[in-house]
BAKE-23836 format. One record per residue (C-alpha): residue in one letter; x, y, z. Coordinates in nm, 2 decimals. Each point is the difference from the previous one (the first is absolute). Example, Ala and Ser with C-alpha at 12.3 -4.5 7.8 and 13.67 -1.06 7.14 Angstrom:
ATOM, aa, east, north, up
ATOM, A, 1.23, -0.45, 0.78
ATOM, S, 0.14, 0.34, -0.07
***
This chain:
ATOM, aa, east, north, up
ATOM, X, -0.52, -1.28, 1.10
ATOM, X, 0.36, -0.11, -0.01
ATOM, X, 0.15, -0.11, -0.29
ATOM, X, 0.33, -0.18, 0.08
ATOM, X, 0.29, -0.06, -0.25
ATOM, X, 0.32, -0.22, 0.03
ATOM, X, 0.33, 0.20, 0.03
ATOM, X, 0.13, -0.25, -0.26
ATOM, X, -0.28, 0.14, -0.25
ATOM, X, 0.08, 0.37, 0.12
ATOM, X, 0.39, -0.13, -0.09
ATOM, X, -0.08, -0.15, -0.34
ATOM, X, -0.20, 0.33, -0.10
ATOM, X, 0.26, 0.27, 0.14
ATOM, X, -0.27, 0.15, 0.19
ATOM, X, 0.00, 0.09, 0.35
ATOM, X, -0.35, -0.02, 0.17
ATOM, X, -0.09, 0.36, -0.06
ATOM, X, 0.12, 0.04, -0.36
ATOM, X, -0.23, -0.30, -0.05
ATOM, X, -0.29, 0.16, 0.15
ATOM, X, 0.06, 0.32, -0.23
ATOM, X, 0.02, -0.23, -0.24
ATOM, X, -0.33, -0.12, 0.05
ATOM, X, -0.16, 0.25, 0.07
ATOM, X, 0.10, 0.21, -0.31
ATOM, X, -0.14, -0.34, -0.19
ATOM, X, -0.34, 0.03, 0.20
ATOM, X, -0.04, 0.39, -0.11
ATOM, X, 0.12, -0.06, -0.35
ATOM, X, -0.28, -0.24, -0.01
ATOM, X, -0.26, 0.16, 0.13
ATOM, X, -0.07, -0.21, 0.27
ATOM, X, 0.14, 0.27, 0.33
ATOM, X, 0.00, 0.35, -0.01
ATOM, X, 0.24, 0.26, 0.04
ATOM, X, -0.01, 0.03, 0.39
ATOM, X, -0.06, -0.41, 0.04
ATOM, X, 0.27, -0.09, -0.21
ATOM, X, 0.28, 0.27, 0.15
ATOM, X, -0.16, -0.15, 0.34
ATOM, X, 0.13, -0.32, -0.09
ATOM, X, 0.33, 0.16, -0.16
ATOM, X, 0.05, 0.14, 0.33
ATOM, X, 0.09, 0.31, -0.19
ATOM, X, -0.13, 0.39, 0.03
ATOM, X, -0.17, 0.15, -0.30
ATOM, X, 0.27, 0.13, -0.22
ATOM, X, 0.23, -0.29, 0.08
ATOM, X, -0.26, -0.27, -0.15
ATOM, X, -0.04, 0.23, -0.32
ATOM, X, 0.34, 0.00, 0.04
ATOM, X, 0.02, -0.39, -0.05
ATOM, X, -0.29, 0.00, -0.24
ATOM, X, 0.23, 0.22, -0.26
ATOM, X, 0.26, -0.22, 0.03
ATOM, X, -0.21, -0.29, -0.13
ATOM, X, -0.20, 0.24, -0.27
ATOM, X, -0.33, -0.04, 0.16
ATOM, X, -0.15, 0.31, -0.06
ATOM, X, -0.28, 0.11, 0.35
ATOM, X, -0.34, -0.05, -0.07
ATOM, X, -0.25, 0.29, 0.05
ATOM, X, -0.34, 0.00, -0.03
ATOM, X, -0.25, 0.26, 0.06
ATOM, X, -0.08, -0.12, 0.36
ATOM, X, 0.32, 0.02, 0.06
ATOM, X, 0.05, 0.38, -0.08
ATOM, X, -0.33, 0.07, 0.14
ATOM, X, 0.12, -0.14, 0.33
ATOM, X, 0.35, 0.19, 0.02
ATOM, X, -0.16, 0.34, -0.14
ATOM, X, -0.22, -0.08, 0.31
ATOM, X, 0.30, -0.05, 0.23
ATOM, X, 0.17, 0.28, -0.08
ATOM, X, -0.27, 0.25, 0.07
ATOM, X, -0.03, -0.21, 0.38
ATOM, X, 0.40, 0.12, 0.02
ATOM, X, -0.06, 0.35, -0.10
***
């Protein structure tokens, strides 16, 4: 899906397209409603980057149990 946004909005926020979409993102997570990996998708950003962002706005990462039990589970697959 493609969301499309006037350049004259983009002006009157002082946003360029992909602050917007960090933007968004970081709303989506704080939210609840994406994850980690869905929302720094749409942030086009790599891990530490979009926890990066996330500080900036005081949104604190959200980790449930699946979520340890799934990188726990990674990490043995990489060692």
């Amino acid at each position: 899906m493609t969301i499309t946004i006037p350049d004259d909005v983009l002006n009157d926020l002082q946003l360029t397209s992909a602050e917007l979409r960090i933007e968004i993102a970081a709303y989506l997570y704080e939210k609840k409603r994406l994850s980690m990996g869905k929302a720094r998708s749409i942030a086009g950003l790599g891990l530490i980057e979009f926890q990066k962002e996330l500080t900036k706005r005081d949104i604190y990462l959200q980790i449930s149990p699946q979520d340890i039990e799934k990188d726990i589970s990674n990490l043995k697959l990489q060692g």
